[in-house]
N, C-alpha and C positions, 0 to 999 in steps of 0.2 A: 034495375041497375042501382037505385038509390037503397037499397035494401044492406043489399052486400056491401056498397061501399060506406054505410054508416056499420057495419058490421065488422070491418077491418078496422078502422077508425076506432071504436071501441078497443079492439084487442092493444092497438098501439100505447094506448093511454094507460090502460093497466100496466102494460111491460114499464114502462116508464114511471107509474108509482111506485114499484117495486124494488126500483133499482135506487132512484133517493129514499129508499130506506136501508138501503147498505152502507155501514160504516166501516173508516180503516181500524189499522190494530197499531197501537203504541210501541215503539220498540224500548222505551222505560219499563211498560209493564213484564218483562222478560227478568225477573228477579230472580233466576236461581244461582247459588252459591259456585266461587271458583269457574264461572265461563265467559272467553270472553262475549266485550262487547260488541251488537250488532250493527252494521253498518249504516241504516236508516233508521230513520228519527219514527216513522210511520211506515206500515203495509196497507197497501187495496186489500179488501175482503176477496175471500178465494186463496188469496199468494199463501202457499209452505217455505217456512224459512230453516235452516238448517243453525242450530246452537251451536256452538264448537268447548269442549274444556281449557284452558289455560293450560300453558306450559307444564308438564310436570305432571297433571291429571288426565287421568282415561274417563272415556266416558261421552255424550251426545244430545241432544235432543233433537226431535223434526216436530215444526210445530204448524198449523194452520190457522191462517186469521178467518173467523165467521162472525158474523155479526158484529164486530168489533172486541171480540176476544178470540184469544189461543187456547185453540185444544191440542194437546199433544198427540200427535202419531206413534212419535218413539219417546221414550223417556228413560236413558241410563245415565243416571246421576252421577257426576264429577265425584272420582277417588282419587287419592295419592296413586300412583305408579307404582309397582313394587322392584324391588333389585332385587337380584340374588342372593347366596352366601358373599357376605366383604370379602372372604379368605383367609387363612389364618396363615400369621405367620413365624415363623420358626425362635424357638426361645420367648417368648411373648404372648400375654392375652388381649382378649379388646373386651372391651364394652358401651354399650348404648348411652349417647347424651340423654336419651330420652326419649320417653314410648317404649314398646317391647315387640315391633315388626322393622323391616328393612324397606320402608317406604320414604318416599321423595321429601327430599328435606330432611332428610336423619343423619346422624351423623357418628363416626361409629372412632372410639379414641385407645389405641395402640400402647400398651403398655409393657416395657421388658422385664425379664423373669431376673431375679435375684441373681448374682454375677456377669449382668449381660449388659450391656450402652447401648441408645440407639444411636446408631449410623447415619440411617436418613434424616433429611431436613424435615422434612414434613411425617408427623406421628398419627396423621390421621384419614378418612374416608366420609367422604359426604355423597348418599344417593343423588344425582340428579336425573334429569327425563331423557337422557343417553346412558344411563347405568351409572356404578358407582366413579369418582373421579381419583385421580393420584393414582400413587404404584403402593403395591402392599410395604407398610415398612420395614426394614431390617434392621435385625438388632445383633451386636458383635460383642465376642466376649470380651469383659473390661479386663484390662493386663497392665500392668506394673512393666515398665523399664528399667534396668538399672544402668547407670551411667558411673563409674569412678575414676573420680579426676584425682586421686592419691593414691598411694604406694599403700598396699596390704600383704597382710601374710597367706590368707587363704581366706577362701568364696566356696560355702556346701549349697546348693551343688554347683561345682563347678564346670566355669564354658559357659554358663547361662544365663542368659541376659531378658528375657521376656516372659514375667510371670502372671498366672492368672488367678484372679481373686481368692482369696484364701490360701495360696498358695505361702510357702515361707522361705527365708534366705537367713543363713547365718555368716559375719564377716568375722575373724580375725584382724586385729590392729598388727600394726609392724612398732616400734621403739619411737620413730619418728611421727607417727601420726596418732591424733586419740579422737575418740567422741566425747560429746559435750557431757556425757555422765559420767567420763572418765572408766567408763568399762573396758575392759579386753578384748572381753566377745559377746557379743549383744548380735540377735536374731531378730529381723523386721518384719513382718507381713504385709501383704498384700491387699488390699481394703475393697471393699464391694463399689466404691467410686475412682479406682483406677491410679488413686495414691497410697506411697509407703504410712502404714501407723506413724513411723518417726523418720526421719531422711535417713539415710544408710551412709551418710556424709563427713566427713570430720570438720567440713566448712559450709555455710547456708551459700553453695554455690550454683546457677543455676547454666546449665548446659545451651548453648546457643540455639534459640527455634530454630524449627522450621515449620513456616506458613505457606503452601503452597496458593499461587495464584494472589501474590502479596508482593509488596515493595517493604524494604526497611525502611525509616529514614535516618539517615547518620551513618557513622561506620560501627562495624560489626566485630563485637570479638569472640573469642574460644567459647570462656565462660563468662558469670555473673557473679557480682557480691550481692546479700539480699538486700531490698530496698530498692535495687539498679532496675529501672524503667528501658522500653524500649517501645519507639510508636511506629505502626506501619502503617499502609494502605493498601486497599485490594486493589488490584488492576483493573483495567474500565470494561463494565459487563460485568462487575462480581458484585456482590453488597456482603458489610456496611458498608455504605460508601464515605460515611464520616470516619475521621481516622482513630483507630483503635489505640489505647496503649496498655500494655503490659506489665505488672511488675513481680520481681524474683520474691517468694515470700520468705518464710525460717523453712519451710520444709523442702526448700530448692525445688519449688514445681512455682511455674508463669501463671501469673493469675489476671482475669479479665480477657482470655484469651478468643477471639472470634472468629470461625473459620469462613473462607468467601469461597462465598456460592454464586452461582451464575445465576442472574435475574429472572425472574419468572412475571410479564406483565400483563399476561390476560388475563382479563374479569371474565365473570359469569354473566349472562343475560341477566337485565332487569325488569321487574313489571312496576308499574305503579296502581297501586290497589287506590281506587275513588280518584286516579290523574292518568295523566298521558307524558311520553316522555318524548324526546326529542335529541336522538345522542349527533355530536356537536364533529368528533371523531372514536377512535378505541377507547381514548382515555378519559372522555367527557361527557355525561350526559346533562342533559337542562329537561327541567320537569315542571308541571303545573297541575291543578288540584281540578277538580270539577267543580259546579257549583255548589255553593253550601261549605266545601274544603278549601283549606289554605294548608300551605307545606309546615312541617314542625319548627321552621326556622321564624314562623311569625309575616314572612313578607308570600308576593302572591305567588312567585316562580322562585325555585331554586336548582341546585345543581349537585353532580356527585362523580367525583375525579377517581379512576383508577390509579390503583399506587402499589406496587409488587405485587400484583397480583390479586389484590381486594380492593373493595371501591373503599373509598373514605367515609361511605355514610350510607345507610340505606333510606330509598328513597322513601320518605314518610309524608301522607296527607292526611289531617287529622284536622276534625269540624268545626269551622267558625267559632264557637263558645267554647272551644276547648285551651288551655293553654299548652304550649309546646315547648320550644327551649327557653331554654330558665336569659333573664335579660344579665350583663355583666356587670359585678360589684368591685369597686376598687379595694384593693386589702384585702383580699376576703371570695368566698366562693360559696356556693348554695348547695342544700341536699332536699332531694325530693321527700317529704316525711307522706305525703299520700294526694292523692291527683288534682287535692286544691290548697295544697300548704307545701312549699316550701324552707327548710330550714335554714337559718344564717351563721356560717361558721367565719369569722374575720381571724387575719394573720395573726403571728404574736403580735401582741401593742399595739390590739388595736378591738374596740369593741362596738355594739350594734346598739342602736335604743330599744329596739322590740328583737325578740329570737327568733322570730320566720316572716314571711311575707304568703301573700293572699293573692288565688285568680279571680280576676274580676271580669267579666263579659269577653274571656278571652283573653286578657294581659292579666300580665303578672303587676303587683304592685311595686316599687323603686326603694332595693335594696341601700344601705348604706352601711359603712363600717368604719369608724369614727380615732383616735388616737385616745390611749388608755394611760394608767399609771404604769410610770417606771423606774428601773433602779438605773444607777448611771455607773460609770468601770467599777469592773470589781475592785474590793481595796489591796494596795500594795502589799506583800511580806515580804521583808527581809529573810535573803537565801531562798528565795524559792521561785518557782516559774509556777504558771496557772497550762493544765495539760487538755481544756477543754478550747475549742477552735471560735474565736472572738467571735460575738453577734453584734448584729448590726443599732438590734435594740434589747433590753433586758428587764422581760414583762412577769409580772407576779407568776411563782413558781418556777424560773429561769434560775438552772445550779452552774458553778463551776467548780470545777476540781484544781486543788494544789499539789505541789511536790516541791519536799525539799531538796537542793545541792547537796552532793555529797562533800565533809562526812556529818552533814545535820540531819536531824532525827526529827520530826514532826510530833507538836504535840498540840491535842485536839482532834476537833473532826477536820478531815481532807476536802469535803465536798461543803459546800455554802450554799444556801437557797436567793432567791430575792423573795422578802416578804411586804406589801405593802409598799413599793417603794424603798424598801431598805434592805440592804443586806445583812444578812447574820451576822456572828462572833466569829470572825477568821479566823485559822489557826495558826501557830508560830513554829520556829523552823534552829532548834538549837543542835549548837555540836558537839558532837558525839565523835569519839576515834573508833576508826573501825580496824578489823583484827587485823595482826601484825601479818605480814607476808613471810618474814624469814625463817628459813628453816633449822633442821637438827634444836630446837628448843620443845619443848613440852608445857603447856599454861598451865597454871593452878585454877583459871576462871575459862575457859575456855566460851567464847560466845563468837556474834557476827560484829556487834557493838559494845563502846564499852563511855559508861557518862565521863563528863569534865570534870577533876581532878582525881578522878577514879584511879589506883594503882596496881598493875599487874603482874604477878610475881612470876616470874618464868624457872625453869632448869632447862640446863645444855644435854644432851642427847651425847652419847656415843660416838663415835671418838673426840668430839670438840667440846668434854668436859674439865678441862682442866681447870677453868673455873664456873663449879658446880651449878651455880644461880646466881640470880640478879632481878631487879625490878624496873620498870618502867611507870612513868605518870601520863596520864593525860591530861593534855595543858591546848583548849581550845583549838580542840580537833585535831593534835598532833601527839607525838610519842616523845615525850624528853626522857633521858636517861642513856648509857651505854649498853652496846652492845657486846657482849664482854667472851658469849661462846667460841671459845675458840680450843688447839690443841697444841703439843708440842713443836709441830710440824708446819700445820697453817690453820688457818679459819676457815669456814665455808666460803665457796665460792658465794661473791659479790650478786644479788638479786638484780635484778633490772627490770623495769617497768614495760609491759606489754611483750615480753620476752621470756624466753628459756633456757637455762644452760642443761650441755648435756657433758657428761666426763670422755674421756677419749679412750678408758677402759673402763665400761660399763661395771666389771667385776673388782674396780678399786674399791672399797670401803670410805678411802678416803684423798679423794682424786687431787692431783694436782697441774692437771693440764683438763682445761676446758673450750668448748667454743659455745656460741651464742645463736638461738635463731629468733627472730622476730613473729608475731604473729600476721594474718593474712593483711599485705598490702602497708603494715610496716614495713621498713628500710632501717639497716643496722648503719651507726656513725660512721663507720670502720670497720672493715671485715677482712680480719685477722688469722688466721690458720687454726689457731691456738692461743688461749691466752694462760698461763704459769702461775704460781704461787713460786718465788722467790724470798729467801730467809726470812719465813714465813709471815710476807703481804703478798696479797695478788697485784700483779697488773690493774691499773685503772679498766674497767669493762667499756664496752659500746655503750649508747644508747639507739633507742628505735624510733627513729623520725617518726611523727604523724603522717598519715594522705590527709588529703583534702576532699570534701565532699561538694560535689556538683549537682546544683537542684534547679528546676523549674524556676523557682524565684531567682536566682542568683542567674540565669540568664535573660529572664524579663526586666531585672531591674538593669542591666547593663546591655538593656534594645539590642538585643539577640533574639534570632530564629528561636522560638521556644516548642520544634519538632523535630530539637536537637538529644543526641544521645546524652544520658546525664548517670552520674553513678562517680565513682573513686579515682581519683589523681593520687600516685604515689610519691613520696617525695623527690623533688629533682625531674620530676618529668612533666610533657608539658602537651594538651591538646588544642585543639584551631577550632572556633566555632565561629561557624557562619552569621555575618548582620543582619539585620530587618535588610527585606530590599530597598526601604526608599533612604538608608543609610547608606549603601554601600557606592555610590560616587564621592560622598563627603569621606569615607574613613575607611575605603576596601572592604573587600570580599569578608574577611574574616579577620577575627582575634584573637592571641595567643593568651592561653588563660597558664599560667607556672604552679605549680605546687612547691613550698619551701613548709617542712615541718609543722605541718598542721596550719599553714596561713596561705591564703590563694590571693595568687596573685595575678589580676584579670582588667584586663586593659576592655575598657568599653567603647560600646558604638557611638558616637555622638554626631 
């Protein structure tokens, strides 16, 4: 019996060495590329653990721990995913951001074909690990409107109102209306971005929007003069949500115009490559690095917001010594010049002691951008206004531009630099008469301008020769001398400023009953039937009142709603505009702003 039982007793001992010499398996040491991470820190000897790939990649491992390492069972190494054809679609090509296959993470960008607009908001396709995303996009042929707010003679071809690129329209004028070239008949095309080559207009007037899924604000009229602004806002559910505005340009089409779209706010899934994330709700994720990793923003946890549909940041963990986002410089902003220099760019007027900064163990070294040399207001000229929009500060190589009043004539350069602290030699601003308006005369000097004391000899024209010629002088910026064309009968109809006369029989030679029209948004003194030529003087004529112009500033500075409609007051008429709200118990709802001949008259919020 003692035999056998030191016999078993042996066997025991051995099983028992054997087994403290079994070690576990590391789940660190599990370093293959794009899979995730394994759930335990360590394996017992014996255990098969099953690999998985990341989001996006195909692919597996099955591995076994022995003796304290993994031998693999299976081993299909993590690929991108492939998608299909994007699709193509109609009028339009696509091509690759990058790489030359349709795998995960590519991105594939929608281009329209010569005469076509795209339609859709979204111009593009990105593969993800559920196929590709978005809808193919579509592209519509770009077309020309025509809209005519005046009286013409004829429209080839006519009835037709919606034309497509390249396509053409020729107008006819009527007697009462002209184009700015004074042509007859002038033919406009159709243009590959959906505007006329020239307006097809006799006035830069622009036709009232329409913004679907939009509010206006202010009241609404027919049409526009150019210049005339208009602000809306998309209705709640559509972006941009800040409000938009608009304005009429010379070719009577709205510009800055924005259409509202219904919101789009789902993100895609996020991974953090060397972190773990932790999303907070839909639109919030908080994230943190592993060891050895901090996030790019420098601190140990950070976070990344959804916003229409994109996250605001992607999530980046990048290695202790490495540096990340650049630190912020007052006046001034950084450029990356390569992964351990940063470059220093400060605003105007304002400079740096050194040109870049340095990573040092992981930081960035402490930007600064300093106050420079400067030139101080540009200098005064007499007659002229300066056409470049005021700075705040005016630092070596800062220009402005001049212009003179009419009828002064500039001489020198228009444009001034700052050099050093100083500005250039200005230019000056002398008067010059410019050409005479009145008709039936013929000039011996014919120009646009003519110098001070300069003399110009004219002749009378047919039938209002009776007395053949005459001279005029220029006498600082004016015409002295008589006007002396005239006939047996009468003189030419009386000129008037910003106006036209027309005869009452086109076919007289030498009319003696006229009337009078203003141009757009003048207003005649007097509006007369007819005005006469009697034993040969005319009737005294009209004149044509000024509008008044309504701007942005002009209701800021008289504490007014400034998401008000703004543009042209004609003479004698008069509109209401709403106050700041925390004015209106001290001074009412609103104020009547009058136009009288070119001078507004505008009662403010106080």
């Amino acid at each position: 019996m003692n035999v056998p039982a030191k016999l078993l007793g042996f066997v025991v001992w051995l099983l028992c060495l054997n087994c403290g010499q079994c070690e576990d398996c590391l789940g660190t040491d599990i370093n293959y590329e794009n899979v995730e991470p394994v759930l335990e820190w360590s394996y017992p000897d014996g255990i098969t653990v099953r690999v998985t790939c990341q989001t996006g990649y195909t692919g597996m491992y099955r591995l076994r721990c022995e003796d304290g390492k993994w031998s693999e069972n299976i081993a299909r190494p993590c690929a991108k995913k492939r998608c299909s054809h994007p699709g193509e679609a109609a009028n339009a090509d696509f091509k690759l951001l990058d790489g030359t296959e349709y795998v995960f993470g590519t991105t594939v960008v929608y281009t329209c074909k010569k005469g076509y607009k795209m339609k859709s908001r979204i111009n593009h396709r990105t593969c993800r690990s559920q196929g590709w995303d978005n809808a193919i996009p579509v592209c519509e042929a770009v077309t020309c409107e025509l809209t005519l707010n005046y009286e013409v003679k004829r429209v080839v071809p006519e009835g037709k109102t919606i034309f497509r690129a390249g396509e053409r329209l020729t107008i006819t004028r009527t007697e009462k209306t002209w184009f700015r070239s004074k042509e007859t008949i002038k033919t406009f095309a159709c243009q590959d971005d959906g505007t006329w080559d020239s307006n097809p207009g006799c006035e830069g007037m622009c036709a009232r929007p329409d913004i679907p899924n939009a509010k206006i604000i202010g009241v609404l009229r027919q049409s526009y003069s150019t210049n005339s602004t208009i602000r809306y806002k998309c209705n709640p559910g559509f972006e941009p949500e800040e409000t938009v505005q608009i304005t009429c340009d010379h070719q009577a089409q709205w510009t800055g115009l924005q259409q509202c779209t219904a919101k789009q706010e789902v993100c895609p899934d996020v991974h953090v490559k060397n972190g773990f994330s932790q999303p907070l709700n839909k639109t919030v994720i908080f994230y943190a690095c592993n060891k050895g990793y901090k996030p790019f923003n420098g601190e140990w946890w950070s976070s990344v917001t959804c916003v229409k549909g994109s996250w605001s940041d992607v999530p980046l963990c990048i290695r202790k010594e490495e540096c990340g986002a650049f630190p912020s410089v007052q006046n001034g902003k950084l450029k990356l010049k390569d992964q351990e220099t940063a470059e220093i760019d400060c605003d105007p007027g304002f400079i740096s002691s050194t040109p870049s900064i340095k990573c040092n163990n992981g930081t960035w070294e402490t930007p600064t951008c300093n106050e420079g040399v400067r030139c101080g207001i540009p200098p005064y000229v007499d007659n002229s206004v300066i056409i470049s929009k005021p700075e705040v500060v005016y630092i070596h190589g800062s220009s402005v531009t001049y212009t003179c009043r009419s009828p002064f004539v500039m001489i020198g350069k228009s444009t001034v630099f700052c050099s050093n602290g100083k500005w250039e030699e200005t230019p000056t601003c002398e008067a010059r008469c410019l050409r005479p308006l009145e008709n039936y005369m013929s000039l011996a000097n014919d120009k646009d301008t003519y110098q001070d004391k300069e003399i110009l000899n004219y002749q009378c024209l047919k039938p209002y020769d009776k007395i053949p010629e005459g001279e005029w002088i220029c006498d600082n910026g004016k015409w002295t001398g008589d006007f002396v064309c005239t006939s047996d009968i009468c003189p030419p109809p009386p000129y008037i400023e910003n106006g036209s006369h027309f005869s009452r029989n086109p076919d007289d030679k030498m009319p003696t009953e006229v009337y009078y029209e203003c141009q757009a948004y003048y207003v005649l003194s007097e509006r007369k039937q007819y005005y006469r030529c009697e034993n040969g003087r005319w009737r005294t004529p009209p004149k044509c009142l000024k509008p008044c112009q309504i701007t942005q500033d002009i209701l800021e500075a008289h504490n007014m709603r400034p998401d008000q409609q703004t543009g042209y007051i004609k003479h004698g008429d008069y509109v209401d505009y709403y106050c700041q709200h925390r004015l209106i118990v001290r001074t009412g709802h609103y104020k009547k702003a009058t136009c009288s001949d070119g001078k507004l008259e505008i009662e403010s919020c106080e």
